[in-house]
C-alpha positions as CSV (number, residue, x, y, z in Angstrom):
1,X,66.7,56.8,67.7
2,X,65.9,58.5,70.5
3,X,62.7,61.4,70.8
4,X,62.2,64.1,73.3
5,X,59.0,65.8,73.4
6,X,59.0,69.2,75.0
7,X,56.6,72.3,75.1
8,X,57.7,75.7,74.0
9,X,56.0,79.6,73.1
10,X,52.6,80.1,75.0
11,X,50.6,77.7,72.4
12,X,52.8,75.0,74.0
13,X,52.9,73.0,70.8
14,X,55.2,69.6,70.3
15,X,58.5,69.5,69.6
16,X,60.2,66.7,67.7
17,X,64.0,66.8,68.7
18,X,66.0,63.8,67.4
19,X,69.5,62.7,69.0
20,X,70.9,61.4,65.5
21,X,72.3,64.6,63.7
22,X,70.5,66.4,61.0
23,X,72.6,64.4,58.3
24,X,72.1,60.6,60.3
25,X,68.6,61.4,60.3
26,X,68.0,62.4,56.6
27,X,70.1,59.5,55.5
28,X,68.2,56.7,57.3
29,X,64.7,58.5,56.1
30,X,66.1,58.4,52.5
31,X,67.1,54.7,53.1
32,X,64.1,53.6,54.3
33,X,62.5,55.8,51.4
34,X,64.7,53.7,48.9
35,X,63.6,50.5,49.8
36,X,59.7,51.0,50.4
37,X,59.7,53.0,47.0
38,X,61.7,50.0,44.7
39,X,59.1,47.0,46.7
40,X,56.5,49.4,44.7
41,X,58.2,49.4,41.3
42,X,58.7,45.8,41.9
43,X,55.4,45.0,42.2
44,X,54.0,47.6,40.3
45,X,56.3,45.5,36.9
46,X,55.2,42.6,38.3
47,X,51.4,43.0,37.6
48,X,52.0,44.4,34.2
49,X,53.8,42.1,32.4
50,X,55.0,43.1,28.6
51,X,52.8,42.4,25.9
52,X,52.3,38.2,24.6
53,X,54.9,36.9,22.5
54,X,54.3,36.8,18.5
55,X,53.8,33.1,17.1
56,X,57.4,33.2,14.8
57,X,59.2,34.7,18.2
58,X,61.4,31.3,18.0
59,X,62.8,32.2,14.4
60,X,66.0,32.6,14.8
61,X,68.2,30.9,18.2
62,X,69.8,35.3,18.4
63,X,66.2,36.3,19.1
64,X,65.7,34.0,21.3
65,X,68.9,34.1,23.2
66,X,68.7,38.1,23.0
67,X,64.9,38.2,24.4
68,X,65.1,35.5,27.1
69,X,68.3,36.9,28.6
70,X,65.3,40.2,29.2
71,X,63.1,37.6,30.9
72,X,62.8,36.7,34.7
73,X,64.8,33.5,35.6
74,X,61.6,31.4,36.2
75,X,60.1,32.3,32.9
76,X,63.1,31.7,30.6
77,X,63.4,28.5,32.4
78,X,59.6,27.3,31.2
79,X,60.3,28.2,27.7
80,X,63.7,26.5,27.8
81,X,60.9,23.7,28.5
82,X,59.1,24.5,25.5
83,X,55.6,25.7,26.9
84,X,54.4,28.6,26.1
85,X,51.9,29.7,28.9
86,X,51.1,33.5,30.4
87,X,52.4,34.8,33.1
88,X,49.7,35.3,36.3
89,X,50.1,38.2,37.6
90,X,50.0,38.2,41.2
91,X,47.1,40.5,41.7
92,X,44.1,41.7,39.4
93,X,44.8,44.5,36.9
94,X,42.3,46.9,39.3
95,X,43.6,45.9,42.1
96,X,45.7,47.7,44.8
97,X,48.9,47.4,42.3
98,X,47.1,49.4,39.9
99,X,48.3,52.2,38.0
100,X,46.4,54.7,40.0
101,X,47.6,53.0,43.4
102,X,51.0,53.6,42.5
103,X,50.1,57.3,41.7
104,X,48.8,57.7,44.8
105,X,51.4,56.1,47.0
106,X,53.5,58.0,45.1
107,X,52.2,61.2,46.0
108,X,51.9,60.3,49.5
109,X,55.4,59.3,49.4
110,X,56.5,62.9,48.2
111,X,54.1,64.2,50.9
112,X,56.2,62.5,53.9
113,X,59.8,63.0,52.5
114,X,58.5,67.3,52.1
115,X,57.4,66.6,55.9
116,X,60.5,64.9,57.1
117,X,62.2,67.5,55.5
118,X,60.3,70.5,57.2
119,X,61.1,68.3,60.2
120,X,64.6,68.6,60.2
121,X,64.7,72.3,59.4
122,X,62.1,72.9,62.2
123,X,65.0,71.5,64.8
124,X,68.1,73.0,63.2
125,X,66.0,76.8,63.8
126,X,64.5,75.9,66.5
127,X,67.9,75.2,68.4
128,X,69.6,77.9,66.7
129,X,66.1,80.1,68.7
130,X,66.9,78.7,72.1
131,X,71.0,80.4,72.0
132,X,69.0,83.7,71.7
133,X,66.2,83.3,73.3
134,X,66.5,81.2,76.4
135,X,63.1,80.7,77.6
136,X,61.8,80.7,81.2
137,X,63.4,77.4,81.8
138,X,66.6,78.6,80.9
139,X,66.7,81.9,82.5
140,X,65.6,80.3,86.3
141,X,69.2,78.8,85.8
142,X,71.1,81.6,85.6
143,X,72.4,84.6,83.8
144,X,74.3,83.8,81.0
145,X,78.1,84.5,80.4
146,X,79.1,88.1,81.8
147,X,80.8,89.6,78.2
148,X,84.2,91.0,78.2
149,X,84.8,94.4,78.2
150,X,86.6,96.8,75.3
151,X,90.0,99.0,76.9
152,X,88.6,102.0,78.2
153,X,89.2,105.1,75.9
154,X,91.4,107.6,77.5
155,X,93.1,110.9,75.5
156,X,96.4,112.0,75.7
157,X,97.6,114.8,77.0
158,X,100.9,115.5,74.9
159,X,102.2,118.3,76.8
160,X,100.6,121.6,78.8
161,X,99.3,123.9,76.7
162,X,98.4,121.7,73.7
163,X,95.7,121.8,71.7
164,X,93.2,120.1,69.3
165,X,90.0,120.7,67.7
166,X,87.2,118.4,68.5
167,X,83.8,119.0,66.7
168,X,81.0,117.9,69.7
169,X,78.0,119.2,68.2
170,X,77.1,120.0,64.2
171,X,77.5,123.8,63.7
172,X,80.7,124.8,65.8
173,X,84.1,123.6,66.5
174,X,85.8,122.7,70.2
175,X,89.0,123.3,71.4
176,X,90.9,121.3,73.7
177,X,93.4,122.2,75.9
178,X,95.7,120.1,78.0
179,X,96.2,122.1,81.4
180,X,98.2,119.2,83.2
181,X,99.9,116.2,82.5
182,X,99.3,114.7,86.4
183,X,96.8,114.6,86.9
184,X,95.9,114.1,83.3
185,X,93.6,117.4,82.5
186,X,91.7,119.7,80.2
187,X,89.6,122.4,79.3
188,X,87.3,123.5,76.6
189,X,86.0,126.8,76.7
190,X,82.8,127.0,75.1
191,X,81.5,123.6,75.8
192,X,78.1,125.0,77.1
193,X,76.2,128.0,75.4
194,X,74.8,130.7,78.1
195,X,71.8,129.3,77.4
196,X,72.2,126.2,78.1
197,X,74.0,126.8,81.8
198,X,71.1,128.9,82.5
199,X,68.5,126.6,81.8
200,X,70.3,124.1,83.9
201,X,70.3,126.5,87.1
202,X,66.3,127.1,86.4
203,X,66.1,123.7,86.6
204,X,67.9,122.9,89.6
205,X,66.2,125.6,91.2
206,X,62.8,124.4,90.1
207,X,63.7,120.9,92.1
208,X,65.3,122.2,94.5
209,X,68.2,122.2,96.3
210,X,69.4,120.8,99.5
211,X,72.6,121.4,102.0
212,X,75.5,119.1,100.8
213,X,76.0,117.7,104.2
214,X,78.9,114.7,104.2
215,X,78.7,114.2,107.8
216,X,78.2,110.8,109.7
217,X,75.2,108.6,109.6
218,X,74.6,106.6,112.8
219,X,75.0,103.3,109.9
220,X,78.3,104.8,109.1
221,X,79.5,104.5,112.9
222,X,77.9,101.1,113.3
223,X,80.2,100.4,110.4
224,X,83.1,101.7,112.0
225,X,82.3,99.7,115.0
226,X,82.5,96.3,113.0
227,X,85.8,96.8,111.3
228,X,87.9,94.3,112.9
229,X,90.4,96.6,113.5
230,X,92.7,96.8,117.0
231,X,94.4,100.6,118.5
232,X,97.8,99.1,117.9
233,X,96.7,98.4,113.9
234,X,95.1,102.0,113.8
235,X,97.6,103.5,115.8
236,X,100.4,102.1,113.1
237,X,98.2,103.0,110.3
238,X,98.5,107.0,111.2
239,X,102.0,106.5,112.3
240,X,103.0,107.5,108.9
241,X,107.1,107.9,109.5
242,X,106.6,105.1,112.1
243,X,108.4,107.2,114.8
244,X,106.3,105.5,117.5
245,X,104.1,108.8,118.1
246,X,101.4,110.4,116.0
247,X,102.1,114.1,115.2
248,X,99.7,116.6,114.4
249,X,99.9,116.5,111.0
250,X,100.0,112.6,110.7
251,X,96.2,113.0,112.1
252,X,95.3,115.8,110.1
253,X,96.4,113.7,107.1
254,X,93.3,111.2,107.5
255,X,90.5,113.8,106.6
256,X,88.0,110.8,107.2
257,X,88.7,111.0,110.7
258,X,87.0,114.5,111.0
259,X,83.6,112.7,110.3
260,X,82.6,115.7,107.7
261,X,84.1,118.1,110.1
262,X,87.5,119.9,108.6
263,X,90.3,119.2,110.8
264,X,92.9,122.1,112.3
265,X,95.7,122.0,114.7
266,X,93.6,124.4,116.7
267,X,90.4,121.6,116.8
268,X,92.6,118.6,117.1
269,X,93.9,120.0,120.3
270,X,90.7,121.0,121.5
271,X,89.4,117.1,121.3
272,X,92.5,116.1,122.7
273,X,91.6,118.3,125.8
274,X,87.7,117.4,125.7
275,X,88.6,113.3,126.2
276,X,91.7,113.8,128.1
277,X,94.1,111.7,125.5
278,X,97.1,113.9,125.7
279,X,97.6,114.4,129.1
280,X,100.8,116.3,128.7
281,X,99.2,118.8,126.0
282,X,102.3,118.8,123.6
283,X,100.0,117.1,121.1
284,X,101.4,113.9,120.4
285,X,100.2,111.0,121.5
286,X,102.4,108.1,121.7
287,X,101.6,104.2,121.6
288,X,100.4,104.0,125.2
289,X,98.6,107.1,125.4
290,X,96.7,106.4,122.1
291,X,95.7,103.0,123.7
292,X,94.4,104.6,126.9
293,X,91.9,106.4,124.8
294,X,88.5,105.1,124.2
295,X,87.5,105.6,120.5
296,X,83.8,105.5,121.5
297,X,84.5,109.8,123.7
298,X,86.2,109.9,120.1
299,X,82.8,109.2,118.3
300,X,80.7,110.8,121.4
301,X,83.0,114.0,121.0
302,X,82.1,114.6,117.4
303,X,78.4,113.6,117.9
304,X,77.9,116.7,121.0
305,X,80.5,119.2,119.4
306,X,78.2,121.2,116.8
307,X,79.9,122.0,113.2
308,X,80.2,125.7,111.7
309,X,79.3,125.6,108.1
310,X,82.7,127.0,107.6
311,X,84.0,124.4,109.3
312,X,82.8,121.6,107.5
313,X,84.9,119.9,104.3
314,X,82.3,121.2,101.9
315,X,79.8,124.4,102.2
316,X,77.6,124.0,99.3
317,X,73.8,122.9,98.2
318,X,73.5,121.0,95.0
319,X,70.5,118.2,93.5
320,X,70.7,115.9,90.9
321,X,69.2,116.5,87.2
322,X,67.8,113.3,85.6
323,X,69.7,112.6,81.9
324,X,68.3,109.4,80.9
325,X,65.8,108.6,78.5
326,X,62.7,111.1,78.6
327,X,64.9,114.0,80.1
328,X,64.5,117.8,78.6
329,X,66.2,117.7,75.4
330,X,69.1,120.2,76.6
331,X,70.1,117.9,79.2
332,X,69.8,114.6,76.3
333,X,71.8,116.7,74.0
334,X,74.8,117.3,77.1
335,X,75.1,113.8,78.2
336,X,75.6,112.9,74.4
337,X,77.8,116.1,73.8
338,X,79.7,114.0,76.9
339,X,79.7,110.7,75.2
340,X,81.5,111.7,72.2
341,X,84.0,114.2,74.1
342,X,85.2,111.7,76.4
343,X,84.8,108.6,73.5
344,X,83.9,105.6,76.3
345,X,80.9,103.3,75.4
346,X,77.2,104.5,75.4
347,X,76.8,101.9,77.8
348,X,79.4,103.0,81.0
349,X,78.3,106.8,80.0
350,X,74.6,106.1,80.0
351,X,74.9,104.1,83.4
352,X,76.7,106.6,85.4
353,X,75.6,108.8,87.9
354,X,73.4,111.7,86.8
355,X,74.2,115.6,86.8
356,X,74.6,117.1,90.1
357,X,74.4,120.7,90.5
358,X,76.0,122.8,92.6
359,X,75.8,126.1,94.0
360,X,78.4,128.1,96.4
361,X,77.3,131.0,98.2
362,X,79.4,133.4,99.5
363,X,81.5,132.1,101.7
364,X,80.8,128.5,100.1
365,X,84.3,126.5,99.8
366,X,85.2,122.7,99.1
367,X,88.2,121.7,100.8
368,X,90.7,119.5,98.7
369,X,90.0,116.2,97.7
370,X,89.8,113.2,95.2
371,X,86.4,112.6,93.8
372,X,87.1,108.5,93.5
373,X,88.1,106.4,97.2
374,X,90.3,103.5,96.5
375,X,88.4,100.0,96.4
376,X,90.1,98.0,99.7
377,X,88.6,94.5,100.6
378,X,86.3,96.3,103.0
379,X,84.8,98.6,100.7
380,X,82.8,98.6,97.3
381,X,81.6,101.1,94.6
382,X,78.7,102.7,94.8
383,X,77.0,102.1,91.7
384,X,77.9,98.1,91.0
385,X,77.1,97.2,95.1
386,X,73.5,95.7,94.0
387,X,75.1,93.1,91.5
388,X,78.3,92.9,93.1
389,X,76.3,90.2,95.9
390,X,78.8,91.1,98.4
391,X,78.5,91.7,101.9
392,X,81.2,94.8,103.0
393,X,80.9,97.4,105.3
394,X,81.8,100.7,103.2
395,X,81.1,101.6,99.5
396,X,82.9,104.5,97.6
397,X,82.3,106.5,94.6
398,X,84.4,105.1,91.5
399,X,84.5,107.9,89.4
400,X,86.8,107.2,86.4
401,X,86.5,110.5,85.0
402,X,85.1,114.1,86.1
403,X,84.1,116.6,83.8
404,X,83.0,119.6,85.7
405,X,80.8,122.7,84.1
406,X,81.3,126.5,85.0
407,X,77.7,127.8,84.6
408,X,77.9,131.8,85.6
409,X,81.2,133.9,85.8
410,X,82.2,134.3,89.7
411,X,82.3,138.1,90.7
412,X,84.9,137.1,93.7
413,X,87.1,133.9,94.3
414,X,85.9,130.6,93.3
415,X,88.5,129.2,91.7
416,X,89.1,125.2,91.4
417,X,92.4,124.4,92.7
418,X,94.7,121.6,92.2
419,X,97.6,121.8,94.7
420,X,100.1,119.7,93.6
421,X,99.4,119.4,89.8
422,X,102.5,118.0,88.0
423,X,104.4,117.9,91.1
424,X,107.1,115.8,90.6
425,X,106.5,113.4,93.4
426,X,103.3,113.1,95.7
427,X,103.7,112.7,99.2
428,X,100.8,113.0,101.4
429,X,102.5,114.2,104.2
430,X,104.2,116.9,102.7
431,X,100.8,119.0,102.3
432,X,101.0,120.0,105.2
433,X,104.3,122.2,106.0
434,X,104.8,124.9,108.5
435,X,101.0,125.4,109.8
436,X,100.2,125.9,105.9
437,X,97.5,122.8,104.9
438,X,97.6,122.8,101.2
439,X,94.3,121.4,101.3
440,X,92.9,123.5,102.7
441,X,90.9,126.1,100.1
442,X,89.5,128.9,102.7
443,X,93.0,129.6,103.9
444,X,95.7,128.7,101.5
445,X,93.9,127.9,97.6
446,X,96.7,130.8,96.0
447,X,99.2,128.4,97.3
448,X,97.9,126.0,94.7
449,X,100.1,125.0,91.7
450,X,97.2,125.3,89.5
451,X,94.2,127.0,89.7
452,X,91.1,127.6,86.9
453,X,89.0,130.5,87.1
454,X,85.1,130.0,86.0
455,X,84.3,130.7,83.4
456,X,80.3,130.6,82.0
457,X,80.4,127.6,79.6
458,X,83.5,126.2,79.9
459,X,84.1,122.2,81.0
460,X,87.5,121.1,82.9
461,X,87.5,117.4,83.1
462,X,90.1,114.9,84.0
463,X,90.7,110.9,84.9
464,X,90.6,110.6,88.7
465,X,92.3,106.6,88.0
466,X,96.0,105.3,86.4
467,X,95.6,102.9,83.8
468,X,96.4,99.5,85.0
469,X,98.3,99.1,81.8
470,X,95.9,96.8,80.0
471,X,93.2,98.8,78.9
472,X,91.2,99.6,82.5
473,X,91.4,101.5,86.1
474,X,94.0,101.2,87.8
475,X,95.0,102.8,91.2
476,X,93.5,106.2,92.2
477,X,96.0,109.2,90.5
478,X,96.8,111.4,93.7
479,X,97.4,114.0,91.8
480,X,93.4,114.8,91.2
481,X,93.8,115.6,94.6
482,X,91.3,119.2,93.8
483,X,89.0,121.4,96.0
484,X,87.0,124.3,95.5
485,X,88.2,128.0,96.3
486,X,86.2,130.0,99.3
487,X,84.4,132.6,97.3
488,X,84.6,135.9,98.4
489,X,82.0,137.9,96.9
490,X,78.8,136.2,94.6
491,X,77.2,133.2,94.0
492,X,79.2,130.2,92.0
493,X,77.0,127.7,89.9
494,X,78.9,124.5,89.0
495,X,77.3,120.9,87.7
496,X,79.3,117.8,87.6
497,X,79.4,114.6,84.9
498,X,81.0,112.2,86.7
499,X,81.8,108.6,84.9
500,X,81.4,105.5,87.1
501,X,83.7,102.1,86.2
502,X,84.0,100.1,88.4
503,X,88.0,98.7,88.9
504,X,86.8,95.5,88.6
505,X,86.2,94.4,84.9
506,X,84.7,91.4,86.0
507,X,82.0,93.5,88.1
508,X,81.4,96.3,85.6
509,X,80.3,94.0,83.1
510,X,78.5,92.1,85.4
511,X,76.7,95.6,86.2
512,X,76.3,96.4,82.4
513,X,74.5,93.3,81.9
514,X,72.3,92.7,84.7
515,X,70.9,96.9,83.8
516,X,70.4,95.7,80.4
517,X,68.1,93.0,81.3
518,X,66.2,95.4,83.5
519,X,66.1,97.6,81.0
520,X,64.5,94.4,79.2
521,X,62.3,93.1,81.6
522,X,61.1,96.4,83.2
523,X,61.7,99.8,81.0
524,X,63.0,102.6,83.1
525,X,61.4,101.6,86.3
526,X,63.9,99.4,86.9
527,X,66.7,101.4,86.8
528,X,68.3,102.4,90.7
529,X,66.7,105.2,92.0
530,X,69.4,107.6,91.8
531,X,69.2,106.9,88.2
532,X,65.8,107.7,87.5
533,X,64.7,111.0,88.7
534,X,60.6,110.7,88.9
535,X,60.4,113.9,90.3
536,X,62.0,115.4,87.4
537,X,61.6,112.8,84.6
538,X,58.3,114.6,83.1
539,X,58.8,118.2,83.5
540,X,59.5,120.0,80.8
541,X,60.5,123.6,80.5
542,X,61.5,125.4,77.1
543,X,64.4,127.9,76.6
């Protein structure tokens, strides 16, 4: 038997932890028991011997056959001989065979096996501790297994126009109506009280609100820079119908390459002019003259050119209400009105990004887009980046689902427009026909396929992902391709719920677990810091 003795708790006390199994060990201590307890008895008749014989014990040869066959071998033997002397005991009466000896050995033998016993139940908990409690040693090796993650939860849509009553919160019913089939989306009137939308603009305007600028960072050109990526590879990459030149509209496909800036025909040309790539000025650029041009006056260009807030891809100001743990009440109760309407686990809803406001003055617009960027090799999401221990040059939002909140009734325009909603085939280039840029929402939102008017209270929300057929994201649905309408006259609140999940199962749960044990460890202070809104976490203002 081998013994390991190793410290545990913070009283560091022993522990006895035995190699044999529990049932080994108990059976060699009973063994053991066995034989120390019948020496005792053995002894123990030996130094009380039964009572003398009577003198007429010999009367009969049946009485003496019956009792000698009772008798030890070495005492029948000497009355076989005839002699009739006492047995010696082999120590005195009083001695340490005594009667009150044995009742003490006895007790003391009662007193170990209750202690062995203890013993072994002591080990069998204390291991069955360690599997949920790992201790400091255990934890310096590692997290433990990332778990596997559940299907993600994900309505149906049936067909456009149907509808279903949901109960979110105790005293009213919900409707929900399916609006379009791709991308998959719906709206419930009625999902915010007047109230409620107006406490959540007090409180955005209480924070604060700044200019929702998406143009470059100087990091986000260093990035660019380090993208191992030749002209000829671009150059194919925007050569959509691989015609060997790039047309207008095969540039003004890649929205990204405006750097925040919304790209026209009109400003294409005009850069074209300021860095001398087209020297012909029938703007297209073919192989060689795209490789004559230095992306770095590309980069320049954009840096000296000064934007127009109308000509930027978003004209808005927003901030960012806290939801988490300690937030207002009214903002608690929406995030868990949230929860149950879209059904996902407390954990993906809770962990997602918190709710942004948004206000549009008049002339504010959003030009068309898709609120989640596909996850190449060169990129990662947002949210999972700090776990995901990977070294990439982008990161993109992965937004599974948006559900997006009306919070005043627009006096003029506003509208959030889905161009090519249950088309029945998506192709990029085809948004842009004959000078008309169905993305474009200050000049072309009524040529829309769908379009949804605000509406004070009422919630659209849809899945920006395809399932991958096994329960989880798969690639980004084109058709949530939306943007937000130029309004003409008033002021437009929105506020945004967006879902984060991360395509990768593997890295979600990874995320999932690592917040928890910060959650542990640290409270909220560990959370990211987009999570946890200080500035904002201990107000408090009543309806």
């Amino acid at each position: 038997m081998s013994i390991i003795l190793s410290s545990r708790g913070p009283n560091a006390y022993v522990v006895l932890y035995t190699r044999f199994h529990a049932e080994d060990l108990a059976a060699s201590v009973f063994r053991l028991l066995h034989k120390h307890v019948s020496w005792i008895l053995h002894q123990h008749v030996r130094s009380h011997p039964p009572p003398r014989r009577p003198q007429n014990w010999r009367s009969t040869e049946s009485s003496v056959g019956a009792a000698s066959s009772l008798l030890p071998n070495h005492r029948h033997s000497r009355m076989g001989s005839g002699e009739d002397a006492p047995v010696r005991p082999l120590c005195k009466p009083r001695g340490i065979c005594s009667r009150a000896y044995f009742l003490v050995l006895m007790v003391f033998v009662h007193l170990y096996l209750g202690n062995v016993l203890a013993l072994l139940l002591f080990v069998h908990y204390s291991n069955g501790d360690e599997s949920t409690d790992p201790g400091p040693q255990r934890r310096a090796q590692g997290p433990g297994p990332v778990p596997t993650l559940g299907p993600l939860t994900r309505l149906e849509g049936i067909k456009v126009g149907h509808e279903r009553k949901v109960q979110l919160v105790a005293d009213r019913d919900h409707f929900i109506r399916t609006l379009s089939l791709k991308p998959l989306l719906f709206e419930i009137p009625g999902f915010l009280t007047d109230e409620e939308c107006r406490l959540i603009i007090h409180l955005a305007q209480m924070k604060g609100l700044q200019r929702s600028q998406i143009l470059p960072t100087e990091e986000y050109e260093e990035a660019m820079g380090t993208m191992q990526v030749s002209q000829l590879d671009l150059f194919r990459l925007l050569d959509q119908n691989h015609d060997g030149r790039l047309q207008l509209r095969e540039v003004l496909a890649q929205t990204r390459l405006g750097n925040g800036r919304w790209m026209t025909p009109e400003s294409i040309q005009e850069m074209y002019s300021a860095i001398k790539a087209d020297p012909d000025g029938d703007g297209v650029l073919s192989l060689q003259e795209f490789s004559n041009m230095d992306l770095r006056d590309f980069h320049k260009y954009m840096r000296s050119h000064k934007a127009e807030t109308s000509e930027l891809v978003r004209n808005s100001h927003h901030t960012w209400l806290y939801q988490g743990e300690g937030a207002h009440h009214v903002m608690r109760a929406i995030r868990q009105r949230v929860l149950r309407l879209t059904r996902l686990s407390p954990e993906i809803v809770e962990l997602s990004e918190p709710l942004q406001v948004v206000r549009y003055g008049e002339g504010g617009h959003y030009h068309a887009h898709v609120d989640s960027g596909p996850v190449y090799p060169e990129t990662i999401c947002s949210h999972t980046k700090l776990v995901a221990n990977e070294s990439v040059p982008f990161e993109t939002s992965c937004r599974y689902m948006t559900v997006l909140f009306y919070l005043n009734n627009v006096t003029g325009g506003g509208e959030t427009v889905f161009p090519v909603a249950d088309n029945r085939t998506y192709d990029e280039m085809s948004l842009i026909q004959d000078d008309v840029d169905l993305r474009d929402t200050r000049k072309h939102c009524d040529k829309g396929n769908l379009r949804v008017k605000p509406q004070q209270g009422t919630a659209v929300f849809w899945y920006n992902y395809l399932p991958d057929g096994q329960g989880w994201v798969g690639d980004v649905d084109d058709y949530s391709l939306h943007g937000g309408c130029l309004v003409t006259r008033g002021t437009k609140w929105i506020a945004n719920n967006w879902i984060n999940v991360d395509p990768s199962r593997a890295r979600q749960a990874l995320f999932q677990q690592e917040m928890a044990r910060l959650a542990r460890e640290g409270g909220a202070h560990s959370q990211p810091e987009w999570a946890l809104d200080r500035a904002y976490s201990d107000a408090r203002v009543e309806l």
